[in-house]
C-alpha positions in Angstrom: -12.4 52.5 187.4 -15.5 50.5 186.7 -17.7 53.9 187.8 -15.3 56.2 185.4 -16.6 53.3 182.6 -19.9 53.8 183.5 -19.9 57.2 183.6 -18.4 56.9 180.1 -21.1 55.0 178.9 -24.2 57.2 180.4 -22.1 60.6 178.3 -22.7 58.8 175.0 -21.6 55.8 174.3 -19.6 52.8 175.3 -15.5 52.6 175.2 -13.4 52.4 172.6 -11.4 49.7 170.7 -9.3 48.5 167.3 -5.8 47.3 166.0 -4.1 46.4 162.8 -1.7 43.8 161.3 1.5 44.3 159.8 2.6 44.0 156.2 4.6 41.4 156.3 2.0 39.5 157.7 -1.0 40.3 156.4 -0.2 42.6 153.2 -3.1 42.5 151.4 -9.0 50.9 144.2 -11.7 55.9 142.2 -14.8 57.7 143.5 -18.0 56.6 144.0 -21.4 58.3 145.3 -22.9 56.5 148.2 -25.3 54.1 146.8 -28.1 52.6 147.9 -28.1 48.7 148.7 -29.6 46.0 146.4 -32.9 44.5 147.4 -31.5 41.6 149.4 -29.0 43.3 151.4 -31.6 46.4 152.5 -31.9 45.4 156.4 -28.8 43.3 156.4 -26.4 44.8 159.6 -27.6 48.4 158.9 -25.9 51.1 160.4 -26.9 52.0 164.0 -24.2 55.0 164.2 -25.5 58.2 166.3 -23.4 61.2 167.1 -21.8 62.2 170.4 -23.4 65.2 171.7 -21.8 68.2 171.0 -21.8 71.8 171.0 -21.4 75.1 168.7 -17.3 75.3 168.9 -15.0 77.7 167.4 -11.3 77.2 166.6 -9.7 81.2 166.4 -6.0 82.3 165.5 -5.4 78.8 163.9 -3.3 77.6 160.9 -6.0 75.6 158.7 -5.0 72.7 156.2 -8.9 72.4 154.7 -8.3 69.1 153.2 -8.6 69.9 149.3 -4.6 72.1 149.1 -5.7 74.9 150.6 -4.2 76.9 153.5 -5.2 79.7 155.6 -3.2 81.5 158.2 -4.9 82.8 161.4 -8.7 81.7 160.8 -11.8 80.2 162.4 -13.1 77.4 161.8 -17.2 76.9 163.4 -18.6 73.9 163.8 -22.3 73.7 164.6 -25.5 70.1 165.1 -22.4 68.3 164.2 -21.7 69.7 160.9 -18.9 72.6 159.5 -20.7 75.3 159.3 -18.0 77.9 158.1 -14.1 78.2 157.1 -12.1 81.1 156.7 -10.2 84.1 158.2 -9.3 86.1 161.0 -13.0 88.1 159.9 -15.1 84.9 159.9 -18.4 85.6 161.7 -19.0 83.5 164.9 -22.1 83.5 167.2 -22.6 85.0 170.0 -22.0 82.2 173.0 -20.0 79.1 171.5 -17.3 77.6 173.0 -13.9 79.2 171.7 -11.6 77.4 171.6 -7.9 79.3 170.5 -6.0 78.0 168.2 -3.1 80.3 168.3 0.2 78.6 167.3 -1.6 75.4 166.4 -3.2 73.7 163.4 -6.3 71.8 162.3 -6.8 70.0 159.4 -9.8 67.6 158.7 -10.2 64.2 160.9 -7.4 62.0 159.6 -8.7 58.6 157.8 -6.8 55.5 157.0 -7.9 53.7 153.9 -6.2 50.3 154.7 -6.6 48.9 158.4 -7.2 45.4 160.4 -8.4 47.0 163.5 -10.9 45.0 165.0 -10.1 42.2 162.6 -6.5 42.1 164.1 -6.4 42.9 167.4 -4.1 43.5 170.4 -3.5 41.7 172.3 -2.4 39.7 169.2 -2.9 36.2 169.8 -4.3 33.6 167.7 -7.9 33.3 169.5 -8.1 37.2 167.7 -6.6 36.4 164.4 -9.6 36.8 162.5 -8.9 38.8 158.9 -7.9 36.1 156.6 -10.6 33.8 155.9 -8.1 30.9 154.2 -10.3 28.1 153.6 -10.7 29.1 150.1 -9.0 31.6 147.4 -12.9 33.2 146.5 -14.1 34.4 149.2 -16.1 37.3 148.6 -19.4 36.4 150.5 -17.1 37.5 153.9 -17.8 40.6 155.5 -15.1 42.1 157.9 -17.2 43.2 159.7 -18.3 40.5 161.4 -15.1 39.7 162.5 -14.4 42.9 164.0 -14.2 43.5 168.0 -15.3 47.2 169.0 -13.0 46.9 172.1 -10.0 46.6 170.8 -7.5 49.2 172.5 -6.1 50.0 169.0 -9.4 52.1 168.2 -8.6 54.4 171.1 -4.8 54.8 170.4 -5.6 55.5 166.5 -8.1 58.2 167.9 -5.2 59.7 170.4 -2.1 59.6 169.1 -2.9 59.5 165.1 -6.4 62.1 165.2 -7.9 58.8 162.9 -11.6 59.8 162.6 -12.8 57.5 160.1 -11.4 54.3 158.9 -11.8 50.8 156.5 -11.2 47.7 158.0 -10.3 45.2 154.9 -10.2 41.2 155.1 -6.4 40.2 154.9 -4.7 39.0 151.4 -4.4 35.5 151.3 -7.4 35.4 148.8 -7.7 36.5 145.4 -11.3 37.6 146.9 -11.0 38.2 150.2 -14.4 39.7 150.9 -16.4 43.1 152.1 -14.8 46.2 153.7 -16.5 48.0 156.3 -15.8 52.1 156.9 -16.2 53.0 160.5 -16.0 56.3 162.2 -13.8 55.8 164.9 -15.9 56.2 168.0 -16.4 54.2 171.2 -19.2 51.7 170.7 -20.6 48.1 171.7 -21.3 47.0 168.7 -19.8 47.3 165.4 -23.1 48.6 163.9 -22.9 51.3 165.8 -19.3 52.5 164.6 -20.2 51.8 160.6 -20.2 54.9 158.4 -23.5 55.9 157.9 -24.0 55.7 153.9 -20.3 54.7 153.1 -20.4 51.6 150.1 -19.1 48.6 150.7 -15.6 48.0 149.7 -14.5 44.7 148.4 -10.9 43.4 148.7 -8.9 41.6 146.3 -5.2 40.3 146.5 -3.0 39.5 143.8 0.8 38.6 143.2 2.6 36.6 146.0 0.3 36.1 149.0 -2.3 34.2 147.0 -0.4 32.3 145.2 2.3 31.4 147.9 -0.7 30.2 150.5 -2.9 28.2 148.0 0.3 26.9 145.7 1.5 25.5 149.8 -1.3 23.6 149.8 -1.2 22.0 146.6 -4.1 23.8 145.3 -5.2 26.6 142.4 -3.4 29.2 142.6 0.2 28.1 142.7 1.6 30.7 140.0 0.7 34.3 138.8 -1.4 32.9 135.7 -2.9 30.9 138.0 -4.2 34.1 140.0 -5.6 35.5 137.0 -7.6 32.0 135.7 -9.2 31.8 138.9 -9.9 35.7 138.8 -11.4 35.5 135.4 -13.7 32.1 135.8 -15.3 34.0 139.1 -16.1 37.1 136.9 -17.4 35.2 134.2 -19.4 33.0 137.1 -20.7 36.4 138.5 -21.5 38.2 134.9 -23.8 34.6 134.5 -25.1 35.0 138.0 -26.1 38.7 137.2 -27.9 37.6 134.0 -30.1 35.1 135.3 -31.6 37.0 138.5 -34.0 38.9 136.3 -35.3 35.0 134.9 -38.7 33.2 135.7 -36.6 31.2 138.0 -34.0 33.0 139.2 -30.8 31.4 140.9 -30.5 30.5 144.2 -29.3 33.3 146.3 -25.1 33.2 146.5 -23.7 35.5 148.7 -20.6 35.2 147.2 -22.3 36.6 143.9 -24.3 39.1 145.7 -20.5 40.9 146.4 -19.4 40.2 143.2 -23.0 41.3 141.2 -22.5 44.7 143.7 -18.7 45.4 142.0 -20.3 44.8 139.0 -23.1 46.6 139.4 -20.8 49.9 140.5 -22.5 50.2 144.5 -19.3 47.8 145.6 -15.9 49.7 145.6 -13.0 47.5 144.1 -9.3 47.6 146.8 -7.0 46.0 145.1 -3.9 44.5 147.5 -0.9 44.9 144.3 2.7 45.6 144.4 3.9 45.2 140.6 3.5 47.4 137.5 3.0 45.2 135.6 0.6 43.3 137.6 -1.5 46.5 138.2 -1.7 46.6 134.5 -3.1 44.0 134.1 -5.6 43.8 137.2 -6.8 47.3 135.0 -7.3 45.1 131.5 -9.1 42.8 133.8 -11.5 45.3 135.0 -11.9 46.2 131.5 -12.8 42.4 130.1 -15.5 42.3 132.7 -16.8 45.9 133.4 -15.6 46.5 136.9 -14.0 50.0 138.3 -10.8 49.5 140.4 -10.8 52.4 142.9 -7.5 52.0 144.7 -4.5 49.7 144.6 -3.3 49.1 148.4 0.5 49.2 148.9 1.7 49.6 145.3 5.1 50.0 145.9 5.8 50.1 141.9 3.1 52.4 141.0 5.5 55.8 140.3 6.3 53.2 137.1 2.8 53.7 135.9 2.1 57.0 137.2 0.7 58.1 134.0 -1.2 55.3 133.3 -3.0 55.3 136.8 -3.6 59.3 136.7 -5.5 58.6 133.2 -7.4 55.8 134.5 -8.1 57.6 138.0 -7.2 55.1 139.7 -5.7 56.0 143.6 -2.8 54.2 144.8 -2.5 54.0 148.6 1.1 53.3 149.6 4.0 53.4 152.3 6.3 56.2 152.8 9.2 53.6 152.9 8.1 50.5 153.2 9.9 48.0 151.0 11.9 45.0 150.6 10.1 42.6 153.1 9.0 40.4 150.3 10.3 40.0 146.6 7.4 41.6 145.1 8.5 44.8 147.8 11.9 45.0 146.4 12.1 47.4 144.3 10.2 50.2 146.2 11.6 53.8 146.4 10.6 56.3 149.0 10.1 59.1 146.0 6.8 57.2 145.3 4.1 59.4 146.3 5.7 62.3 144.8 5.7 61.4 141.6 2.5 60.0 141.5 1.2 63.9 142.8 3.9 64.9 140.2 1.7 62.9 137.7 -1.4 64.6 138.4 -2.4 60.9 140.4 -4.5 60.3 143.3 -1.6 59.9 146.1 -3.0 57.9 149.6 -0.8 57.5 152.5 -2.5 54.4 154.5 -1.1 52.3 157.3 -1.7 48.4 157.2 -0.4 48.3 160.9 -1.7 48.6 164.1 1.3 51.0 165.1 1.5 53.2 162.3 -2.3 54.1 162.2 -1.3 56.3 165.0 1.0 58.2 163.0 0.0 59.0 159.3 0.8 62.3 159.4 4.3 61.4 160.1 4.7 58.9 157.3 3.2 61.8 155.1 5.9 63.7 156.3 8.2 61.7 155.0 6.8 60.7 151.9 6.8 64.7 150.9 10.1 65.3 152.6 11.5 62.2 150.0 9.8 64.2 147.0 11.3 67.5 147.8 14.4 66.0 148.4 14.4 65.3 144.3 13.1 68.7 143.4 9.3 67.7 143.3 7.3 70.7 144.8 4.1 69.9 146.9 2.9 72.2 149.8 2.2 71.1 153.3 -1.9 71.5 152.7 -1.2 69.1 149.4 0.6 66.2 151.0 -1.9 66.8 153.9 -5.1 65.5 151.2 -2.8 62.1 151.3 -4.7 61.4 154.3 -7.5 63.5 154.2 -9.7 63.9 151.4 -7.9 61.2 149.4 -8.9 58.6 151.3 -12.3 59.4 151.9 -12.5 59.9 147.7 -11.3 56.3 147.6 -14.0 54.7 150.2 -16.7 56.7 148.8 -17.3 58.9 151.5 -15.7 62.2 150.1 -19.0 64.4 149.6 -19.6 63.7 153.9 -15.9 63.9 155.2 -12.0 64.3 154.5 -12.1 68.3 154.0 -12.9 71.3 156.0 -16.1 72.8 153.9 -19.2 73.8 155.2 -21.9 70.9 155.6 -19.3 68.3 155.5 -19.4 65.9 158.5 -17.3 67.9 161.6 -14.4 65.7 161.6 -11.6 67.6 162.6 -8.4 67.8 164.7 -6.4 70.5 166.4 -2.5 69.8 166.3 0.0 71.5 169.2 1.8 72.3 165.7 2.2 71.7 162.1 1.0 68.0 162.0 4.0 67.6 159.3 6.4 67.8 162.0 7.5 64.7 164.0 7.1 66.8 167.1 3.1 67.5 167.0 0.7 65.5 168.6 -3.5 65.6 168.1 -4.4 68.8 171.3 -8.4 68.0 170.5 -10.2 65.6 168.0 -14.1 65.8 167.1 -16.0 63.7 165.3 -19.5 65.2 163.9 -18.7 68.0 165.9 -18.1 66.1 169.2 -15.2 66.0 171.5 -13.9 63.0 171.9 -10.1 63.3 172.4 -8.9 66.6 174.8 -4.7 65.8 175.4 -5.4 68.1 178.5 -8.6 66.6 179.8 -7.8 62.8 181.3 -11.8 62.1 181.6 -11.7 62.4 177.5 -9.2 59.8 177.1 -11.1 56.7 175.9 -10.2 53.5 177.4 -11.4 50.3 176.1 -13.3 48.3 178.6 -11.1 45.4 177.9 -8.3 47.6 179.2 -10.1 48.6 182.9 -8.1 47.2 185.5 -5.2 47.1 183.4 -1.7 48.8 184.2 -1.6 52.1 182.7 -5.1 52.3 181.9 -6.4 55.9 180.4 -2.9 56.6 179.5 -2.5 58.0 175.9 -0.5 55.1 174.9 
């Protein structure tokens, strides 16, 4: 087993790992260019990500799902130095010696991408020696980064990968702060360290909690915040804080550098995405009138199980809201979720995101999509197959900042992609093959492509797709 690792290693890289925590637990928002990193933060953790090696492939005879709605029966996709090279039908040219591969009876759509995970952060096994997401010394915490919490072997990377065809994911602090600190995207490959799985070029992301969790783990302890207006003081004095911070930097003497106010001057600044952990309308509302008072651009609101109250409002404002299928009820502020929620916020002409929170359901997205549109037809909302599959596609990579590399099948875009056994809207399909920049990393009929974490060597059912 230890050869088979090493062998591993020598091909491309080192093995696989990840995991998640579930809402109940650890519950914690549109579009922004990559940007390039202020001064003090150019060499800090870069990226070390390279590509698997791959080769010129084409998928022939298969039902495509591109990513942005469209569909197309019976075509070719060609993938070539790691990049899509071109999309289309049963006529599409190909080059003479690549690797065919037929996709007759089967799908692809673009590499699937969670928007809300704790891999890494949360690992299994799940003990308390790996609890590592919330850091709940304080409700301000934005000078954390995740991703210095996060352990590249955790098994859940490799099941995400195998059973889920999750190329490309965010790992987000948990919510017991009002400012819970950096996000980190990841591609999901098989690496030592977590440099080497970071997005190359994807923004930071900054997470924020509001409602119930903050308030019910500070307000325990005696301490600001103990109520909902006591969430929104605190919120508001650490803007103003930052907005004072920000001012002075250009001075004769500028301020001592805070890297607390380093994450908030990046939100500010527009290079830090904004994922706002919400449930209420009415507290979304207002988290929007904040952003407003102090210049800041929410790009997603995580779970927003009320949003389909505020559809309207969050399709003008274009704002995404990554939710459940059907997850509800598991605190007060869950109560009144309905599964109908994704569908009217497409209905609404909203940004729609189906994203996991949990270690398990990571590994089955396309399922919760599924039901999520299944739920909306049910009530006479129509949305195709190739629109619910942009939930978690293109949507999410829109919302991390990463949409002009990934999340749809178009030429030059990063080959991230995965080949279904059938329509991946059925409960029945499972990922066949799944690339990332144009390598194969998963093969369902190929045990040696099975990535095994090296935690999990010597383990029983090691190299099993789990």
């Amino acid at each position: 087993m230890r050869i088979r690792a090493l062998l591993a290693l020598a091909a491309g890289g080192s093995l696989m790992a990840g995991c998640a925590a579930t809402a109940a637990n650890t519950n914690s928002a549109s579009s922004a260019p990559p940007v390039k990193a202020s001064k003090s933060e150019v060499t800090a953790f870069p990226s070390t990500y390279k590509a698997y090696p791959s080769v010129p492939t084409a998928i022939t005879g298969v039902t495509i799902f591109d990513g942005e709605g469209g569909r197309i029966d019976k075509g070719t996709v060609f993938m070539a130095g790691g990049k899509i090279t071109s999309v289309g039908g049963p006529d599409t040219a190909i080059p003479a010696e690549v690797t065919i591969v037929d996709g007759s009876g089967k799908y692809v759509t673009p590499g699937i991408i969670d928007v809300h995970s704790h891999l890494g952060d949360y690992p299994t096994p799940s003990v308390s020696a790996h609890s590592d997401g919330n850091e709940a010394t304080s409700p301000v915490t934005p000078e954390v980064w995740a991703e210095h919490s996060v352990w590249p072997q955790d098994p859940g990377f490799s099941r995400a990968l195998a059973n889920g065809g999750i190329t490309s994911l965010q790992i987000l602090p948990g919510s017991a702060n009002l400012f819970g600190g950096r996000s980190v995207t990841l591609k999901n490959v098989s690496a030592r360290t977590v440099q080497a799985m970071k997005f190359p070029g994807a923004p930071y992301g900054m997470k924020m909690a509001c409602g119930e969790n903050p308030k019910r783990v500070y307000g325990g302890r005696n301490r600001m915040p103990s109520t909902r207006m006591g969430n929104l003081a605190l919120n508001r004095q650490t803007w103003i804080d930052a907005q004072e911070y920000r001012s002075k930097r250009n001075d004769a003497k500028p301020p001592k550098r805070d890297l607390a106010k380093e994450t908030l001057v990046g939100v500010l600044d527009g290079e830090i995405l904004v994922h706002n952990h919400c449930y209420r309308a009415d507290e979304l509302n207002q988290i929007i009138d904040m952003s407003k008072e102090f210049g800041y651009k929410v790009t997603a609101f995580h779970h927003a199980i009320e949003s389909y109250k505020i559809a309207d409002i969050l399709a003008k404002e274009d704002i995404c809201s990554a939710v459940w299928a059907d997850w509800w009820g598991f605190k007060m502020e869950a109560y009144d979720g309905i599964p109908e929620n994704a569908a009217l916020l497409q209905n609404a002409g909203a940004c729609v995101i189906i994203h996991s929170d949990d270690e398990n359901q990571i590994q089955r997205l396309n399922q919760e999509a599924s039901k999520a549109l299944s739920n909306g037809r049910a009530m006479g909302i129509e949305i195709s197959d190739a629109q619910a599959i942009q939930w978690i596609t293109l949507n999410p990579a829109k919302a991390m900042g990463i949409d002009s590399m990934t999340g749809s099948l178009k030429p030059g875009k990063m080959a991230d992609l995965v080949l279904w056994n059938g329509n991946p809207l059925s409960v029945y399909s499972r990922p066949e093959k799944v690339w990332i920049d144009g390598a194969l990393l998963f093969d369902s009929g190929d045990p040696k492509r099975r990535p095994v974490s090296d935690f999990e060597l010597g383990q029983p059912g090691e190299g099993d797709v789990k």
